[in-house]
N, C-alpha and C positions, 0 to 999 in steps of 0.2 A: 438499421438497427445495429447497435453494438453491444457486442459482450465480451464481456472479462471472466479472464480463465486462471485465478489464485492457485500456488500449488508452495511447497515445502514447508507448512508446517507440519510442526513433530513433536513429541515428547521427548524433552530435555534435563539434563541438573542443571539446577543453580551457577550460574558460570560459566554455561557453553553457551552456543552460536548457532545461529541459523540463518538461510536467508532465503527469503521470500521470493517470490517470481509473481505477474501480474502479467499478462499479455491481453492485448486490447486487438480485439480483430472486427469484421463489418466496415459501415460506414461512416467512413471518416476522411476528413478532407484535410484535417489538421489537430490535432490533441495540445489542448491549451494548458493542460496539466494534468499531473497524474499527483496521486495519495494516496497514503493508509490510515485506516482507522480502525480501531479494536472497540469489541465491546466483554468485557466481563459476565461475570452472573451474576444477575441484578442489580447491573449499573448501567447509565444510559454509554451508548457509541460517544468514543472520543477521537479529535486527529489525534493520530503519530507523527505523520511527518509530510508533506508534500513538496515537489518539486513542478516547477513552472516549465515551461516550453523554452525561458531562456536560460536555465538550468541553478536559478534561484532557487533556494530551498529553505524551509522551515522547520523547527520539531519541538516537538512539546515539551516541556520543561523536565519530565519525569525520562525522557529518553536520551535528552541530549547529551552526547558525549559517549553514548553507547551504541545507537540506531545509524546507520546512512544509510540516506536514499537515492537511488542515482538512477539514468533512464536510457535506456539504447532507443531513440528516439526513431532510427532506421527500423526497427524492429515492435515497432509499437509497444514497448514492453522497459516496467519501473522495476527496480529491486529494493526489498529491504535487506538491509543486510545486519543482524542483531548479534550485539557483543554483550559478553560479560548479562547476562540474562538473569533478573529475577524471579520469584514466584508471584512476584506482583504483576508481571509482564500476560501471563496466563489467562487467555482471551480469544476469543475469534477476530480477527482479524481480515479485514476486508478492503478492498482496494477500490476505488473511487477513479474514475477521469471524466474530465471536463472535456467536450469533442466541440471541433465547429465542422457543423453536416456537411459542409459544401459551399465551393464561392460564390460570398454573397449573403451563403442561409445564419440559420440561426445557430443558437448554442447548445449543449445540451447535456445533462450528467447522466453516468451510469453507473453501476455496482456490479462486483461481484460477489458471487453467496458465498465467499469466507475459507477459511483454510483455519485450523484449530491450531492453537500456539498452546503448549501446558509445558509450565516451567515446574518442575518437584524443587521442595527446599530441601 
């Protein structure tokens, strides 16, 4: 089993930073990538941004140029790291990694229950 342990959201203004943490612990033989995803009130989960195991990275349109994501790969653990912050940003946010169980096994995703992001305008 693996679980993910979110932590540093907060209440913020308009314009400041934060940055996330995500530590993945259990079984794990290899992490094929790690993400984040946020959900609003009463809008479906969206990505934010994910990075790959060969330190490729993505990010959604609404964050790019403000969000990085980056991964201490030793340490089984991604970061967000959030600039220049909206009230649009204001969301639960939840971290996502893709594990392979073991050489040879299968693949497999997990969640963390989230960490509150609330940006004030």
């Amino acid at each position: 089993q693996v679980q993910l342990v979110e932590s540093g959201g907060d209440l913020v203004q308009a314009g400041g930073s934060l940055r996330l943490s995500c530590v993945a612990s259990g079984r794990i033989f290899r992490i094929n990538g790690m993400g984040w995803y946020r959900q609003a009130p009463g809008e479906q989960r969206e990505l934010v941004a994910v990075i790959a195991s060969g330190g490729s990275t993505h990010y959604a349109d609404s964050v790019k140029g403000r969000f990085t994501i980056c991964s201490d790969n030793a340490k089984n653990t991604t970061y967000l790291v959030m600039n220049s912050l909206k009230a649009e940003d204001t969301a639960v946010y939840y971290c996502n990694v893709a594990v392979r169980i073991g050489p040879g096994g299968s693949d497999a995703e997990y969640w963390g229950r989230g960490t509150q992001v609330t940006v004030s305008s």
